[in-house]
N, C-alpha and C positions, 0 to 999 in steps of 0.2 A: 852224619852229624852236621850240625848248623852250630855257627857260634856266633857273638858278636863281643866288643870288650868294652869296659867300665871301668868304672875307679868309686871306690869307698868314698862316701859324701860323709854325712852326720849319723851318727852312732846311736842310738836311743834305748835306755834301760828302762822296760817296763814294768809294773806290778800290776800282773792282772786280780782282779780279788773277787771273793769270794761269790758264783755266781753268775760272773761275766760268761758269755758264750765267745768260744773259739768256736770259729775263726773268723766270726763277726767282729769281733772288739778289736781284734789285729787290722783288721781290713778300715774299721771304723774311724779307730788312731792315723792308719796312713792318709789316707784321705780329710783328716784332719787335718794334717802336717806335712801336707802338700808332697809324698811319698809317692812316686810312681814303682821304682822296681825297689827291691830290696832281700835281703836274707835272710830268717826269722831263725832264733834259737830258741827255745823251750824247754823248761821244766820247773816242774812242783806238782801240783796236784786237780785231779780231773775226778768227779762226783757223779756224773752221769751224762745220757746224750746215747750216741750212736756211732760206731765206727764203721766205714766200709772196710771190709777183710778181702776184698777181691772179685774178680768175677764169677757167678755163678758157672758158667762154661766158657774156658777160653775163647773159644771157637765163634762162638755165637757175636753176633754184632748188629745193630750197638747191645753190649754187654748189659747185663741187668746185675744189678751189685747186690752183693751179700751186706747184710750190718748185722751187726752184733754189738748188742746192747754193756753199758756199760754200768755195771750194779756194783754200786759202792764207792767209797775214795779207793779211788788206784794212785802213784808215784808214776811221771811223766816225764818223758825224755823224747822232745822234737825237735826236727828239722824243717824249714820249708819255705817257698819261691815266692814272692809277693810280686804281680806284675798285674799292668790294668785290661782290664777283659775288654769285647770292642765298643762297649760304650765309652770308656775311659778312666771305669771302677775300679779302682783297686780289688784283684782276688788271688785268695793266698792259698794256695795247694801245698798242705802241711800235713806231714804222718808224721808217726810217734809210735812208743814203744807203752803201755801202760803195765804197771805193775803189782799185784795184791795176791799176799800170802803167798808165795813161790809159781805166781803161774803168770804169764804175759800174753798180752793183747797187742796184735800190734798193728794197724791201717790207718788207714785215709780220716783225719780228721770232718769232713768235708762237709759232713752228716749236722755236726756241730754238736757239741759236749761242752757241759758246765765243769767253770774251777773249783776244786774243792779247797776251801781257805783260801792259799794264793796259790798262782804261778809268776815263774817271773821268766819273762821276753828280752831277749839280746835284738834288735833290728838293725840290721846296717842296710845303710843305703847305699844304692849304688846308679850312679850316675854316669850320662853318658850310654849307657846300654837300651839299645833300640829292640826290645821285648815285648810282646803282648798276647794275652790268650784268646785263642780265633775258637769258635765253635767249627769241632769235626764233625761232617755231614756221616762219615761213616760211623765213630765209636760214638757220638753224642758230648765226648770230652771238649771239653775246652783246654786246648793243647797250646805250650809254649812255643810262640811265633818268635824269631829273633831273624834281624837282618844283618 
């Protein structure tokens, strides 16, 4: 394990609305508002787009990702890591859980899915934390770099 440590900067409550794509508009916002790392909290509602569910074969590398489409409003419950990739872009590796008529979806936002109505974003920032995602020559991820 790698770590490095931070402290909570500015807090930001967002409404995403009706249409915005995650996890462009999160990415969008920070980079806005001068936002290099931070922690992203999520829910309300998600209308459609694309989730990765995992990899096709563990094994295989770099992994070719499963998606699975998102048909209909689902109810949405996520977590996820905002730090700048090596250009200096804000990019935000966020999963979630979706929800419709008793059954759940749950992956890698990453693909990008529209709000359905709204959703609404908790962002904290976190300052002082020397983080950034590096492209892995093996998996193809852009994996959390911290010093």
């Amino acid at each position: 394990m790698k770590s490095c440590e931070g402290h909570i900067g500015r807090v930001f409550v967002l409404r995403i609305e009706d249409g915005d794509v995650i996890p462009e508009c999160i990415e969008r916002f920070a980079k806005e508002n001068g936002v290099s790392v931070a922690q992203i909290i999520l829910v309300g509602g998600i209308g459609g787009g694309e989730v990765v569910t995992g990899p096709r074969r563990s094994e295989e590398m770099p992994p070719q990702p499963m998606f699975l489409p998102v048909d209909g409003a689902h109810e949405v419950a996520g977590v996820g890591v905002l730090a700048p990739d090596e250009t200096g872009q804000p990019s935000l590796h966020i999963h979630a859980a979706l929800g419709r008529s008793g059954q759940t979806l749950t992956g890698c936002l990453r693909a990008g899915v529209t709000t359905w109505l709204v959703a609404e974003a908790i962002l904290y920032e976190i300052l002082g934390a020397k983080a950034t995602r590096i492209k892995d020559a093996a998996s193809g991820f852009s994996l959390l770099e911290v010093e």
